[in-house]
C-alpha positions in Angstrom: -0.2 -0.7 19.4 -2.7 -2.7 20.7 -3.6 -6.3 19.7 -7.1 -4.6 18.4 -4.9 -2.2 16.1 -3.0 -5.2 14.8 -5.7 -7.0 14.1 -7.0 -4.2 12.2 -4.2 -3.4 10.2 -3.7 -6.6 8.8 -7.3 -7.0 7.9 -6.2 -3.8 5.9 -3.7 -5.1 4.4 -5.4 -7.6 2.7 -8.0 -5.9 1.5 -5.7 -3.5 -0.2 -3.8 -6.4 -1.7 -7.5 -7.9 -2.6 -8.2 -4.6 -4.9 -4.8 -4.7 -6.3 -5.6 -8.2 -7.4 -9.2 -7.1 -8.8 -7.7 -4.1 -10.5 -5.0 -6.0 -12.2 -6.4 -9.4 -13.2 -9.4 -10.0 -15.4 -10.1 -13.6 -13.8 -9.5 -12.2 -10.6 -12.2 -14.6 -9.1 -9.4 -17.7 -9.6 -6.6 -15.7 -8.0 -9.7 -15.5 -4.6 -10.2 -19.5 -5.1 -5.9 -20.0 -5.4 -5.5 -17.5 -2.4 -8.2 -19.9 -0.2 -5.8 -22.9 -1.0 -9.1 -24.1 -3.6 -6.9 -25.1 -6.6 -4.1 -27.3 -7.5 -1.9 -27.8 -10.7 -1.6 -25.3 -13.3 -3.2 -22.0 -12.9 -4.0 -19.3 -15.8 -3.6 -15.5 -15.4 -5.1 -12.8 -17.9 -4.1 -8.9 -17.1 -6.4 -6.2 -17.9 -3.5 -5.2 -20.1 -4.0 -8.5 -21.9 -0.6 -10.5 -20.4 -1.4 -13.9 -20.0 0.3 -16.1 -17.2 0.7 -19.7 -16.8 1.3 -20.3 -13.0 1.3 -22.7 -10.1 -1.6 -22.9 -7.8 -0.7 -22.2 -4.3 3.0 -20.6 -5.2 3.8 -17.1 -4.7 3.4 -16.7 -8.9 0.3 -14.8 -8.4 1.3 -12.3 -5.8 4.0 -11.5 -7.9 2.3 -10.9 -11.2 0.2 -8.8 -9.5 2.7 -6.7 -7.7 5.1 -6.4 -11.1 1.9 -5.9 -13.2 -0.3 -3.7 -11.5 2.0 -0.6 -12.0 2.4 0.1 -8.7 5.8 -1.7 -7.7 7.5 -0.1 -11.1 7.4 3.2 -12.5 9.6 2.9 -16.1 10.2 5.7 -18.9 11.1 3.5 -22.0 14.2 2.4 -22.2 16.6 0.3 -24.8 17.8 -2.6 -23.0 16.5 -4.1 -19.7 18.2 -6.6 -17.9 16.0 -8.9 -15.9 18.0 -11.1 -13.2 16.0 -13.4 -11.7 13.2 -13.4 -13.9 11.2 -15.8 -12.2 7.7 -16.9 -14.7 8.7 -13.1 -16.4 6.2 -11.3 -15.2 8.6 -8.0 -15.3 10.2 -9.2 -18.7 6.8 -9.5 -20.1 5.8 -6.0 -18.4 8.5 -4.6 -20.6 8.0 -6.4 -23.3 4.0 -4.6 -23.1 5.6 -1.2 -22.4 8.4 -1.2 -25.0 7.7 -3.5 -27.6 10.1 -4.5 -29.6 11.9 -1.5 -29.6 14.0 -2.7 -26.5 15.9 -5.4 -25.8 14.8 -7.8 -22.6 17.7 -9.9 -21.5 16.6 -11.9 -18.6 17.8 -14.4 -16.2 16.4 -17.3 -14.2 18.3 -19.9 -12.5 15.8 -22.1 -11.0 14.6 -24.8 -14.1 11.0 -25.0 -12.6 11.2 -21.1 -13.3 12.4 -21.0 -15.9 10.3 -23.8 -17.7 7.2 -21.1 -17.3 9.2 -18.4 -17.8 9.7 -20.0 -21.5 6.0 -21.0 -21.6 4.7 -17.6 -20.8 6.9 -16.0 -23.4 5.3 -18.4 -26.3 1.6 -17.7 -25.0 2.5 -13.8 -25.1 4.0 -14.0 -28.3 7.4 -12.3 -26.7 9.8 -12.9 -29.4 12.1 -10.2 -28.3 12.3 -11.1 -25.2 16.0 -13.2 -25.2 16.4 -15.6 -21.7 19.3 -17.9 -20.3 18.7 -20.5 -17.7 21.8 -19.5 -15.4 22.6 -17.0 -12.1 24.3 -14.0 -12.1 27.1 -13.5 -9.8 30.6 -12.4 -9.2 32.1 -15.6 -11.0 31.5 -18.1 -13.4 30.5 -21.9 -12.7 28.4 -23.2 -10.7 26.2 -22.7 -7.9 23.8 -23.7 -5.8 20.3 -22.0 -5.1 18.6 -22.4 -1.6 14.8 -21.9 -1.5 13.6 -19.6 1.2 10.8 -21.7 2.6 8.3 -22.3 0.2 8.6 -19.5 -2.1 8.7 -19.7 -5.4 10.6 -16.3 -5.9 13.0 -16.0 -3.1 16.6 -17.9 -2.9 19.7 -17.1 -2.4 23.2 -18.6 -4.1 25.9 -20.4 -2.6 29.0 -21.3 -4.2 29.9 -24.8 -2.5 26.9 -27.2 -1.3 26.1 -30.0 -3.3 22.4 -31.0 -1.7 21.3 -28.4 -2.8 19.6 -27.1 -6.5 22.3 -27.0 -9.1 22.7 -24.3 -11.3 24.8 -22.8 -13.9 26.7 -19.3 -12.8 27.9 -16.5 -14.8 28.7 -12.3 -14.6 26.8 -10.0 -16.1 29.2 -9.1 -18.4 32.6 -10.8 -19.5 36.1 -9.4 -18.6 
């Protein structure tokens, strides 16, 4: 492809991810002022389908209620008991906590404390009562662990069992032996 057609395509695909944002957000006009690098601190969300996010300005939160939210990453029949491992702010947990109600059970799991904090903080503002959460990772063990950021994201690390500069965190299985 030429450098033209490049060009071109990734004009694309931000306009596609712009209408994904309008289509899913009601204050979509604060996720164009976050995107420009306008806004710092705390940042509020509010779904057409009436989920409401707490989020940090600049992070990858938004892109990822958007994707989760939007309908078009997930397509779920309902369901008893969903199991959430890295929940991140919960924008999936919450997605099937709008879905299901409280007719299933959301277990989820975030080990990162920032994370988690909102995580906990979104579930009060969205009156989530079902939705149970533990502040650990989920490996092949139990102990403890270490999660590495991938560069600035907010949502993408990776554990390690032995490195003590790095974020500490509390390890478990998924289910017990």
């Amino acid at each position: 492809t030429s450098f033209f057609e490049e060009i071109k395509k990734h004009r694309m695909e931000h306009v596609i991810k712009l209408l994904l944002t309008v289509k899913t957000l009601k204050n979509f006009h604060i996720a164009i002022l976050d995107k420009a690098g306008l806004l710092r601190g705390t940042v509020y969300y509010e779904t057409r389908s009436n989920l409401k996010f707490k989020s940090r300005a600049g992070s990858e939160d938004m892109p990822e209620i958007v994707v989760v939210v939007s309908g078009d990453e997930y397509h779920m029949e309902k369901v008893t008991l969903t199991e959430n491992i890295g929940a991140h702010i919960g924008s999936f947990s919450l997605l099937c906590f709008k879905l299901f109600g409280s007719a299933s059970r959301i277990i989820s799991f975030e080990p990162d404390k920032n994370n988690y904090k909102l995580f906990l903080e979104n579930l009060k503002i969205n009156n989530a009562k079902n939705v149970e959460s533990e502040n650990i990772a989920i490996s092949n063990y139990h102990g403890n662990g270490f999660l590495n950021i991938e560069s600035m994201n907010t949502d993408a690390y990776y554990l390690e069992v032995n490195e003590s500069k790095k974020i500490n965190c509390k390890v478990n299985t998924l289910y017990s032996e």
